[in-house]
TORSELO-912729 format. One record per residue (C-alpha): residue number from 1; residue in three letters; x, y, z. Coordinates in steps of 0.1 Angstrom, whole numbers, plus 5000, padded with zeros to 4 digits. Layout:
# residues N
+-----+---------+------+------+------+
| num | residuo |    u |    v |    w |
+-----+---------+------+------+------+
| NUM |     ala |    X |    Y |    Z |
...
+-----+---------+------+------+------+
***
This chain:
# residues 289
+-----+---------+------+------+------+
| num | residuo |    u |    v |    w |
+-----+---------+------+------+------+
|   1 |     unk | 5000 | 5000 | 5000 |
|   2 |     unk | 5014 | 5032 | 4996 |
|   3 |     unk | 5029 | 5058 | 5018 |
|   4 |     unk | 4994 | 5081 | 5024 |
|   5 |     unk | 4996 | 5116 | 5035 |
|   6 |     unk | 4991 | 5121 | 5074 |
|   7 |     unk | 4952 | 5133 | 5070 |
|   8 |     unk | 4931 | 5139 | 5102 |
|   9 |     unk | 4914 | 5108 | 5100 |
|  10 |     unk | 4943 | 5092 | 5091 |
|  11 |     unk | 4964 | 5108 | 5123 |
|  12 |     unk | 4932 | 5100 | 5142 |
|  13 |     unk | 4934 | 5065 | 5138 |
|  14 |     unk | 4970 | 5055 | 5145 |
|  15 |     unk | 4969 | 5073 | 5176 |
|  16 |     unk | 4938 | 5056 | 5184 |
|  17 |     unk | 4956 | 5022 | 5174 |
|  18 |     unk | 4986 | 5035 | 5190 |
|  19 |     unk | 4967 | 5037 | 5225 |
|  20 |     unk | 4948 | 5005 | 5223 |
|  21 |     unk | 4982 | 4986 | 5213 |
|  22 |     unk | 4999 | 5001 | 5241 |
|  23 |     unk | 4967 | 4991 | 5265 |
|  24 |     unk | 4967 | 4955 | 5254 |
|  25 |     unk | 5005 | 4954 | 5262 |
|  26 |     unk | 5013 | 4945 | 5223 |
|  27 |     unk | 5050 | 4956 | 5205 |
|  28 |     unk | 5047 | 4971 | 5169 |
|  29 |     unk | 5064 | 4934 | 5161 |
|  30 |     unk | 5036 | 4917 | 5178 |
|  31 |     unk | 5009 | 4940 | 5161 |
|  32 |     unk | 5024 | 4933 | 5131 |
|  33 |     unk | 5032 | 4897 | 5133 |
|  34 |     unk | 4993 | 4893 | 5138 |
|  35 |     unk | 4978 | 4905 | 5105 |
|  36 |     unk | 5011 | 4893 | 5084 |
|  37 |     unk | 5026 | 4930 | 5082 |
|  38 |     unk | 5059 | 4946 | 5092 |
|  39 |     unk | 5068 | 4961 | 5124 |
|  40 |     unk | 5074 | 4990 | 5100 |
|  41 |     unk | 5042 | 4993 | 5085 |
|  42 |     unk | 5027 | 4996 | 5116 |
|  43 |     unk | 5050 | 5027 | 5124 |
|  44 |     unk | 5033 | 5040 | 5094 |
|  45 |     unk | 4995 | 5031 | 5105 |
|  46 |     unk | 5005 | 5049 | 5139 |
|  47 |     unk | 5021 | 5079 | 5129 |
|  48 |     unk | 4990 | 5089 | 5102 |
|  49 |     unk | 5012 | 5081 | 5070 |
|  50 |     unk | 4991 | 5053 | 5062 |
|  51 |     unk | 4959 | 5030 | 5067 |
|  52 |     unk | 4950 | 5000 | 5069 |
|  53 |     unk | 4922 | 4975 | 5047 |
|  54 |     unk | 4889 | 4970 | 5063 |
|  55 |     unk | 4898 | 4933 | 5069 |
|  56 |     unk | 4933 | 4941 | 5084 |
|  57 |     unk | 4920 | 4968 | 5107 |
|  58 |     unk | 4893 | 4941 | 5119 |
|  59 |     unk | 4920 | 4914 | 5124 |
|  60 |     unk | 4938 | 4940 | 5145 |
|  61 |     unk | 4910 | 4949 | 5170 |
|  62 |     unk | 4903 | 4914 | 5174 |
|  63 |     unk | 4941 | 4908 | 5185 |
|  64 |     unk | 4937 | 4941 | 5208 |
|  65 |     unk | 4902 | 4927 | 5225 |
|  66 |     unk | 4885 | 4953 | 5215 |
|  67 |     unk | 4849 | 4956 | 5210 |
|  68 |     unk | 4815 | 4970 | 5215 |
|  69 |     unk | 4813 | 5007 | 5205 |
|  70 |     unk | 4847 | 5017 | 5205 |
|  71 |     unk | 4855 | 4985 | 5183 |
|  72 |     unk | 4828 | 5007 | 5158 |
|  73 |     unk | 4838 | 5043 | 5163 |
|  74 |     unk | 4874 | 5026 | 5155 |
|  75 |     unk | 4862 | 5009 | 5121 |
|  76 |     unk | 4840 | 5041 | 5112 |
|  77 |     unk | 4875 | 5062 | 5116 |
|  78 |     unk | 4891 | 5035 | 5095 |
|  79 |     unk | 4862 | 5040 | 5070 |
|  80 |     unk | 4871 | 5075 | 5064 |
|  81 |     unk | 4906 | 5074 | 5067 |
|  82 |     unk | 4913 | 5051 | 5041 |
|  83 |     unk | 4887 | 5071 | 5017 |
|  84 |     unk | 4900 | 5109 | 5020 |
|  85 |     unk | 4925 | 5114 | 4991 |
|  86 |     unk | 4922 | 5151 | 5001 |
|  87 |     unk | 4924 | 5179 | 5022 |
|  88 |     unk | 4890 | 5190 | 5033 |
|  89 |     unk | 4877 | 5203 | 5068 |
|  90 |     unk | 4871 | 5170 | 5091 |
|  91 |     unk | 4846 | 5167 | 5113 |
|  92 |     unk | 4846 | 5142 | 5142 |
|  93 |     unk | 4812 | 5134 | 5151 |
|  94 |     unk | 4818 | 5103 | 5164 |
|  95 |     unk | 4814 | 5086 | 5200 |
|  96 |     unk | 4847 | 5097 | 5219 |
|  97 |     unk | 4855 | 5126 | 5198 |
|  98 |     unk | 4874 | 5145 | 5232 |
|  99 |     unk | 4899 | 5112 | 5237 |
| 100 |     unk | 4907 | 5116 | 5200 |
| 101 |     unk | 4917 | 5155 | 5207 |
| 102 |     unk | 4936 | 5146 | 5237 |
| 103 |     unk | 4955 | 5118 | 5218 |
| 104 |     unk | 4964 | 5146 | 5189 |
| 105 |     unk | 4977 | 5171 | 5216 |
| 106 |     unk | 5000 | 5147 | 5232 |
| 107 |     unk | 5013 | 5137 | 5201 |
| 108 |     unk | 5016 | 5174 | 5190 |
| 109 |     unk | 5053 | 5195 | 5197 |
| 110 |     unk | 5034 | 5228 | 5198 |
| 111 |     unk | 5001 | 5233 | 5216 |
| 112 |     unk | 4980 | 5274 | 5209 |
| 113 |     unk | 4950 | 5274 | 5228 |
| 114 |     unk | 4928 | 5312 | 5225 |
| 115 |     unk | 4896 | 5309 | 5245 |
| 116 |     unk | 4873 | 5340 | 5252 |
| 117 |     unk | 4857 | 5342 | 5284 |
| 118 |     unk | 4866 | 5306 | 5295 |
| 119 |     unk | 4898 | 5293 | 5312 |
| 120 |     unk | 4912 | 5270 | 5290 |
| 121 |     unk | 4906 | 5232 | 5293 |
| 122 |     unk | 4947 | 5220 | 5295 |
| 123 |     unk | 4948 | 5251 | 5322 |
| 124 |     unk | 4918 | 5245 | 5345 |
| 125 |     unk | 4926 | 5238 | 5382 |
| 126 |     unk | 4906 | 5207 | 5395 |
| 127 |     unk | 4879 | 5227 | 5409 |
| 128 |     unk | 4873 | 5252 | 5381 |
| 129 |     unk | 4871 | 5222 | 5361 |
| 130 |     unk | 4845 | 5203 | 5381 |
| 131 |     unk | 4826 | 5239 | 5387 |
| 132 |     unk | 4826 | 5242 | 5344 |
| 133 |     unk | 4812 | 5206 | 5339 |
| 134 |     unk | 4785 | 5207 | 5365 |
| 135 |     unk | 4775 | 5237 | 5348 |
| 136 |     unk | 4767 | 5218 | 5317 |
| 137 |     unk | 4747 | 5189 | 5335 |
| 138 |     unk | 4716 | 5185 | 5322 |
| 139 |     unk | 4723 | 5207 | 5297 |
| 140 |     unk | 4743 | 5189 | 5272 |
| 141 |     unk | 4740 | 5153 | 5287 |
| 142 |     unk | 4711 | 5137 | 5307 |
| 143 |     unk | 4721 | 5145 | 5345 |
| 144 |     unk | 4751 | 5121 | 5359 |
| 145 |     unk | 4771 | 5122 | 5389 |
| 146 |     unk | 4791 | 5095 | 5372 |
| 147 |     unk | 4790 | 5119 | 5338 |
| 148 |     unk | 4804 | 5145 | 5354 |
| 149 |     unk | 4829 | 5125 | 5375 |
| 150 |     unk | 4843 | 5106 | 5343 |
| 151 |     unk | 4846 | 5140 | 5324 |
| 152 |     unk | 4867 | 5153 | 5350 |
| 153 |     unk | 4890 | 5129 | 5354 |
| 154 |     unk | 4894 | 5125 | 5314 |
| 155 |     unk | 4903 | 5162 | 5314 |
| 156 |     unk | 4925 | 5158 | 5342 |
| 157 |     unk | 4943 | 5132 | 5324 |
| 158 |     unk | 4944 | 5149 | 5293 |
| 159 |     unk | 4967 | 5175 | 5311 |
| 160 |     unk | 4988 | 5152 | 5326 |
| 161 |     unk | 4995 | 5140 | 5288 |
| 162 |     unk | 5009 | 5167 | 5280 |
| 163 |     unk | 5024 | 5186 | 5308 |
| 164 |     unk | 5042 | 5156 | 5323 |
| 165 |     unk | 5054 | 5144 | 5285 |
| 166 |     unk | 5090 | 5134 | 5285 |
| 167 |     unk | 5093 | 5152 | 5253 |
| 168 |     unk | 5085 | 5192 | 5264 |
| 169 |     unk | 5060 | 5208 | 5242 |
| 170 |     unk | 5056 | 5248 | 5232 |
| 171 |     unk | 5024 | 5258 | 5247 |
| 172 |     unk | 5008 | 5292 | 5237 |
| 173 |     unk | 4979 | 5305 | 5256 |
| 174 |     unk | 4958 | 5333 | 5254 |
| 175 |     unk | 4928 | 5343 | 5268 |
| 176 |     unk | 4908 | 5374 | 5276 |
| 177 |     unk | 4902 | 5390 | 5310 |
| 178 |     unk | 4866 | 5390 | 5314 |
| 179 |     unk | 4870 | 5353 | 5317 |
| 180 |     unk | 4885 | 5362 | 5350 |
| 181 |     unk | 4856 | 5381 | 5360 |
| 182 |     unk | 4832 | 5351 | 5352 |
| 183 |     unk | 4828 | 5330 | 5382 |
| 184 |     unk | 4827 | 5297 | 5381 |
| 185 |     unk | 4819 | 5282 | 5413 |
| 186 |     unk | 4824 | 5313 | 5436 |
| 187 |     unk | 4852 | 5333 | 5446 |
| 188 |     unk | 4873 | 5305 | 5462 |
| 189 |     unk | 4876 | 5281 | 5430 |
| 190 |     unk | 4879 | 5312 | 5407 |
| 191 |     unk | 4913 | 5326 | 5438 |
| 192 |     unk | 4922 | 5288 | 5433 |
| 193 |     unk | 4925 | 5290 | 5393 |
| 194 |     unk | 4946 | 5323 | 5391 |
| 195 |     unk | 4970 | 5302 | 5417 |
| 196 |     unk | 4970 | 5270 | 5395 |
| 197 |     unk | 4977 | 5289 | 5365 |
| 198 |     unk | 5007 | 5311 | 5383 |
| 199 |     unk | 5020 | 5278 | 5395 |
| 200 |     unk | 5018 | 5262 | 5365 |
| 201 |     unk | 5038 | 5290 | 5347 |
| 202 |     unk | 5064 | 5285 | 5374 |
| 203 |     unk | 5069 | 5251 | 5370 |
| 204 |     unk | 5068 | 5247 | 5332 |
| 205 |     unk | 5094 | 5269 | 5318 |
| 206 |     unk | 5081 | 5261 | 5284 |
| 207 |     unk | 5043 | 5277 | 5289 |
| 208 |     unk | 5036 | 5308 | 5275 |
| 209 |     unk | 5001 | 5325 | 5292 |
| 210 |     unk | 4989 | 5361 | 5283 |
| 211 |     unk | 4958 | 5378 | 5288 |
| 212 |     unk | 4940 | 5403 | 5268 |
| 213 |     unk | 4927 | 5431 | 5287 |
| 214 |     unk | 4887 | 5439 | 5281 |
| 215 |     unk | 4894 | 5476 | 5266 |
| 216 |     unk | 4913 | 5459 | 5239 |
| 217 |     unk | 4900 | 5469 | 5204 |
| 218 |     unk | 4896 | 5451 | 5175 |
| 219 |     unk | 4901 | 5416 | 5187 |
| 220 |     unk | 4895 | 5396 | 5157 |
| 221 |     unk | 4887 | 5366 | 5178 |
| 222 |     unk | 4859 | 5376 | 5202 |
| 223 |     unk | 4832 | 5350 | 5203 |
| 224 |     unk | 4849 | 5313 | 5196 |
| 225 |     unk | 4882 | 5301 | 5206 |
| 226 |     unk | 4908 | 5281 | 5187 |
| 227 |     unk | 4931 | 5252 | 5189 |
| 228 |     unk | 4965 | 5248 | 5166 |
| 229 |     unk | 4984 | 5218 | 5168 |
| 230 |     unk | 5018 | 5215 | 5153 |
| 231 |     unk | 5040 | 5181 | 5147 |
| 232 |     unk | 5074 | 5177 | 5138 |
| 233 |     unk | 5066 | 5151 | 5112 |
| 234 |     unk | 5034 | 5166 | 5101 |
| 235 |     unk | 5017 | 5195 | 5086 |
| 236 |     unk | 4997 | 5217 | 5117 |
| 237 |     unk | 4960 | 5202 | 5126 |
| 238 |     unk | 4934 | 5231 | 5134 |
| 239 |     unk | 4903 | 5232 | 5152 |
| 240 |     unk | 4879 | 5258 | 5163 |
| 241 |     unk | 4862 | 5251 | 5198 |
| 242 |     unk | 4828 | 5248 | 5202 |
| 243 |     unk | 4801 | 5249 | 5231 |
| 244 |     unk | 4779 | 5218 | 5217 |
| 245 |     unk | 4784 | 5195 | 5190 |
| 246 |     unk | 4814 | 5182 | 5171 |
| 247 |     unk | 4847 | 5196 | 5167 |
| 248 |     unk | 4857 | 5203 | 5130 |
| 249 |     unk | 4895 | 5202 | 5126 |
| 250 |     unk | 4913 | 5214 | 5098 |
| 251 |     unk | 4951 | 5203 | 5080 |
| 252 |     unk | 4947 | 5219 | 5048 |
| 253 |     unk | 4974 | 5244 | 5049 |
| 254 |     unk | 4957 | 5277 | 5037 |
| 255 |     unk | 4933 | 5269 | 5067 |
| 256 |     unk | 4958 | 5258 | 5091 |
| 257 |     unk | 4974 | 5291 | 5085 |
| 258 |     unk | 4947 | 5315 | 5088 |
| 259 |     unk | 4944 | 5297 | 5123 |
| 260 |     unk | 4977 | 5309 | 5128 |
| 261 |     unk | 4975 | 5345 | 5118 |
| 262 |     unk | 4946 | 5345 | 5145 |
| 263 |     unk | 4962 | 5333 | 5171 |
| 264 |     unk | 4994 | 5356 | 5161 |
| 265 |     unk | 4969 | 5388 | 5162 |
| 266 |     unk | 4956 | 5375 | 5199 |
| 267 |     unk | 4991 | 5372 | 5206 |
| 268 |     unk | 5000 | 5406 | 5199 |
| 269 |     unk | 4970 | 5419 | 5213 |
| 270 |     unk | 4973 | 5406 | 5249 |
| 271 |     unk | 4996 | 5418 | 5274 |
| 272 |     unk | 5030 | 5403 | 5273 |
| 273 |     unk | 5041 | 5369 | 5298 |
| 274 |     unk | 5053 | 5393 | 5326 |
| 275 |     unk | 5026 | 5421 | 5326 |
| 276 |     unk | 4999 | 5385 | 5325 |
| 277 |     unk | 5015 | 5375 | 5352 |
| 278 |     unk | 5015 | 5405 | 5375 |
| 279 |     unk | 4980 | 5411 | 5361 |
| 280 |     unk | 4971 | 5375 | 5377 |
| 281 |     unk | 4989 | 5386 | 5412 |
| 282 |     unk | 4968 | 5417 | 5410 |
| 283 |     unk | 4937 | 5397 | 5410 |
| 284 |     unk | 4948 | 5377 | 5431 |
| 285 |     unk | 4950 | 5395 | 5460 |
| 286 |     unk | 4922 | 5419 | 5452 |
| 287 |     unk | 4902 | 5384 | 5455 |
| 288 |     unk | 4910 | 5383 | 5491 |
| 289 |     unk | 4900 | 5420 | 5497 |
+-----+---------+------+------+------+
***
């Protein structure tokens, strides 16, 4: 088969594959050795620069164990990687859709995250976090203890992928300062997410987080927030974040870089690492006043 270009869909499923191979304990030899392929080829699957047949993708969740609906969503993402022969706007409206975003940003080297009134996910201390998502209960899902207690420990996981990689990533983020003034559940969590977030610039020399102060003009971002992921072996994966539904990512390049230039502008627009920073102490302590 030959060498396919590392698509979405395509990226999507070999870090899928990737994930259940590493959960069943399997090598790339092993994986291979199972549906008569090379060790190599299965490199290929898992790094997005190939796919795999409908019966060899079958055979291979069979030797993983896996099945009920993951075993479909998997097949379904097999479905549409193996028939996109070009670069179009994806959009993953499949079961498990967040797990497949996590597994693209700790693959990623770079990580820029622009939110708009709304602490970022990867930057949410365990209490904002749990304050958002019972915000949503009932509202986007059936109410669920268990709902909200599995989405909170995904996200929290989800950090840990990438802030405890043993490869460091570049992470960008930017995010305007009304979302400090929006409390999410009451004063104490919202003291408790400035601290997490001066802590976590602290401890990760690598993390870049600016703010953009509310009597900035002409932000061209206002009203959605964006993701841009980029890879060292890989053209950039974009995605625009959204309140309800599925995300839509983009890796054609003209789309990919007009992702960019917005998150550039934000950039430019917000106050610099220090000046955030100081603006965070500020608020802080006015918290406590």
């Amino acid at each position: 088969m030959a060498r396919a270009k590392p698509t979405v869909a395509r990226r999507q499923l070999g870090l899928t594959l990737r994930r259940l191979r590493e959960q069943a304990r399997r090598s790339q030899v092993q994986t291979g050795n199972a549906i008569g392929r090379t060790a190599a080829r299965i490199s290929q699957v898992e790094t997005g620069a190939g796919s795999l047949s409908a019966d060899d993708l079958t055979a291979l969740l069979d030797f993983f164990g896996v099945e009920g609906e993951e075993r479909k969503t998997v097949l379904s993402i097999g479905t549409e990687a193996r028939r996109r022969s070009r670069r179009a706007p994806y959009t993953d409206s499949l079961p498990g859709s967040f797990q497949r975003l996590a597994d693209l940003e700790a693959d990623a080297v770079e990580i820029c995250s622009y939110e708009a009134g709304i602490v970022p996910g990867l930057l949410q201390s365990p209490d904002y976090a749990r304050a958002t998502i019972r915000s949503c209960d009932g509202m986007w899902w059936e109410e669920s203890e268990q709902e909200i207690e599995d989405r909170i420990a995904f996200r929290q996981k989800r950090q840990r992928r990438v802030f405890d990689a043993e490869a460091s990533k570049r992470l960008s983020f930017v995010f305007t300062e009304d979302t400090l003034e929006h409390e999410m559940g009451g004063p104490s969590v919202m003291r408790g997410q400035i601290l997490h977030i001066l802590q976590l610039m602290e401890k990760l020399p690598n993390l870049s987080v600016r703010v953009i102060l509310s009597e900035t003009k002409n932000n061209p971002l206002l009203g959605g927030g964006i993701i841009v992921l980029g890879y060292s072996d890989a053209p950039s994966i974009g995605c625009a974040t959204v309140v309800f539904g599925p995300c839509t990512y983009h890796d054609d390049e003209d789309d990919t870089q007009a992702l960019k230039r917005g998150f550039r502008r934000a950039s430019e627009l917000a106050l610099n690492v220090q000046d955030s920073r100081e603006l965070l102490v500020r608020q802080l302590k006015e918290s406590w006043t």
